[in-house]
C-alpha positions in Angstrom: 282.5 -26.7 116.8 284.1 -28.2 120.0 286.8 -31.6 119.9 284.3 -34.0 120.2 281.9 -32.8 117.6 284.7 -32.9 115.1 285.9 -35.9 116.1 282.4 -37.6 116.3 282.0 -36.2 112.6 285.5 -37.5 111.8 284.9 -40.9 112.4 281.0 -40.4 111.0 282.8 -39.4 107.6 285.7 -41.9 107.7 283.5 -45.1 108.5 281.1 -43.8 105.3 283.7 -43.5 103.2 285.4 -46.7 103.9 282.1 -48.6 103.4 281.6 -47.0 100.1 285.1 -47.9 99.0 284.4 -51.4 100.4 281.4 -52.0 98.4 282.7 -50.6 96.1 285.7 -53.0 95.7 283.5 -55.8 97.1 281.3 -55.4 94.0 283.9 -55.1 91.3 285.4 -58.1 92.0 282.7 -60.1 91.2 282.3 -59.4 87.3 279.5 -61.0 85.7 280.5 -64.2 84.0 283.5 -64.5 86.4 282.1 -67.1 89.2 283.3 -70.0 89.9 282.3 -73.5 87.5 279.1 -74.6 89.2 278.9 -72.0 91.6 275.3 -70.0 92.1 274.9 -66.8 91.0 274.9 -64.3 93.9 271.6 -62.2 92.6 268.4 -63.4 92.4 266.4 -61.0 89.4 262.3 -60.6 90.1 260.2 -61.0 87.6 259.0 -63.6 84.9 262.3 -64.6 83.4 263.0 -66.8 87.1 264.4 -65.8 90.3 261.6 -64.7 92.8 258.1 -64.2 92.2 256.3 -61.0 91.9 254.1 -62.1 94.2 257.1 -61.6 96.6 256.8 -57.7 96.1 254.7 -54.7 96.8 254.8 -51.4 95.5 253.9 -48.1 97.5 253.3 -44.7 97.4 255.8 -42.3 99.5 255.6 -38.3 99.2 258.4 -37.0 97.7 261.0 -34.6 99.9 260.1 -31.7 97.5 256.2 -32.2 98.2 256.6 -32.9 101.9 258.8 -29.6 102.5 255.8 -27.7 100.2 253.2 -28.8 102.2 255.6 -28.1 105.6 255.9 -24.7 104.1 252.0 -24.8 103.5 250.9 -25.7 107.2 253.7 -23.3 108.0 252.3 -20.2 106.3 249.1 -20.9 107.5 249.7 -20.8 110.7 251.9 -17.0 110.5 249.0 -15.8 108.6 247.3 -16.0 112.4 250.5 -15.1 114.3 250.9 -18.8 115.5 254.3 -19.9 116.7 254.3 -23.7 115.5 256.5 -26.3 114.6 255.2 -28.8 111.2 256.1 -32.1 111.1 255.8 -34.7 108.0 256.5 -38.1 108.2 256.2 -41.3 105.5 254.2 -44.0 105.7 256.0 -45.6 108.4 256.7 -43.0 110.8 260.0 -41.4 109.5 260.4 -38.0 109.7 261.0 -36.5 106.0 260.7 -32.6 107.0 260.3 -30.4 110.2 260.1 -27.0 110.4 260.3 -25.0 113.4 258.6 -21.9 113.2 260.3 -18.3 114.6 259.0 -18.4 118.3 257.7 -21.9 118.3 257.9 -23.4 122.2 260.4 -26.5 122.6 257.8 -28.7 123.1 256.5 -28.3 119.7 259.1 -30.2 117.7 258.2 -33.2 119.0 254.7 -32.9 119.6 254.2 -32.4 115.9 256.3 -36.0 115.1 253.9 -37.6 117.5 250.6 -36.1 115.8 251.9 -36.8 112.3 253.0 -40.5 113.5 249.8 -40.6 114.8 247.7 -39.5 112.0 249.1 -41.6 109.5 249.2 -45.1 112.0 244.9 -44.7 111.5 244.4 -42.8 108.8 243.0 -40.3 110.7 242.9 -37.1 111.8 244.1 -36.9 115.6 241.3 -34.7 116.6 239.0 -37.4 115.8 241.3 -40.3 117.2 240.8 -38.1 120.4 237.3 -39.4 120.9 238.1 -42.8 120.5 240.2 -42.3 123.7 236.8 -42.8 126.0 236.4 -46.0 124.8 240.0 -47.4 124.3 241.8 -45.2 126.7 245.3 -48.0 126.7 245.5 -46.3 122.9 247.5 -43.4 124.3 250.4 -45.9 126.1 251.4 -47.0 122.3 254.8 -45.4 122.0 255.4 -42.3 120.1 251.3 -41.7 119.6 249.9 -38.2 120.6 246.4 -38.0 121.0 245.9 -34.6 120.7 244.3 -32.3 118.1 247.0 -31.1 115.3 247.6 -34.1 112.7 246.4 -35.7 109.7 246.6 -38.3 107.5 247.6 -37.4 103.7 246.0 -40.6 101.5 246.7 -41.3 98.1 243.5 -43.7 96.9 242.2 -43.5 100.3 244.8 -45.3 101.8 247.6 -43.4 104.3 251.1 -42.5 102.2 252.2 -39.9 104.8 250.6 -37.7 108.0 251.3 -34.0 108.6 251.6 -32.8 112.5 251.4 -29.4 113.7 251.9 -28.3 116.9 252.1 -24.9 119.2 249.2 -22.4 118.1 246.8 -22.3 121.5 244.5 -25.0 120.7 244.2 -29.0 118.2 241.9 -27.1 116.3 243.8 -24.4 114.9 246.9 -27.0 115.0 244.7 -29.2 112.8 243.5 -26.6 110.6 247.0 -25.8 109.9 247.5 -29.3 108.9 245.1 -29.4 106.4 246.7 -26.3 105.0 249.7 -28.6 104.1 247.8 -31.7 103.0 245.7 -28.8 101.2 249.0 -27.8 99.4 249.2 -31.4 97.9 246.5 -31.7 95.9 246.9 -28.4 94.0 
């Protein structure tokens, strides 16, 4: 590791550990029962018994790490059963990458062409290969940033709505990219 790695991951561990140890202190000193005479509580609870209303709140469905690396692995396999050099990407709801895997062989510009179909995916609930044809008649949808309008994602739903998307990219065309996609989303629901 050269100098300014370590020191970069130096200061990267000392600035977590000093927040920790801040909050840490911040939040004993404040025992329960300890404020001030008149002062308001600090915490607002949810829920029927006051504070804010549930109505504040929404509850979603995210893929757990475990089942986004299996289905990874899934797409993965699929794709060396064929001899395909590909990267898989997954990513939540809301873009985020939870899991990549770069396949032995896989080209550079597969890591992040597999982020962009799985971002893409998930954005319209949709598989990119079909988002492809929607190009002709919206053809400003590929300047969004981070979107890839190529064959190789897809969404993964949970009640028909998008919890997750699944990008694959590297083997020689979308379609086999795709079908490896489905592999992983495949994976899922066994």
């Amino acid at each position: 590791m050269n100098t300014r790695t370590r020191v970069l991951t130096g200061t990267a561990l000392a600035v977590a550990l000093g927040a920790g140890t801040f909050g840490a202190v911040s939040a004993s000193a404040a025992q329960p029962g300890s404020a001030q005479p008149g002062s308001a509580p600090a915490v607002a609870v949810a829920g029927k018994d006051g504070g804010a209303s549930d109505k504040n709140f929404t509850t979603t469905t995210h893929l757990t790490v475990d089942a986004a690396t299996r289905a990874a692995q899934a797409a993965l396999e699929a794709a060396q059963k064929e001899n395909q050099r590909v990267t898989v990407a997954v990513v939540d709801r809301n873009g985020n990458t939870i899991v990549t895997l770069r396949g032995d062989g896989a080209g550079p510009q597969s890591y992040e062409s597999a982020q962009r179909k799985a971002f893409t995916a998930v954005s319209w609930n949709a598989p990119t290969s079909v988002l492809v044809s929607r190009l002709a008649q919206t053809p400003n949808l590929k300047d969004i940033p981070g979107t890839l309008f190529l064959g190789g994602g897809t969404p993964v739903q949970s009640k028909g709505a998008p919890v997750a998307g699944i990008g694959v990219a590297g083997a020689p065309s979308g379609d086999l990219d795709e079908k490896y996609a489905k592999a992983g989303v495949d994976a899922l629901e066994k």
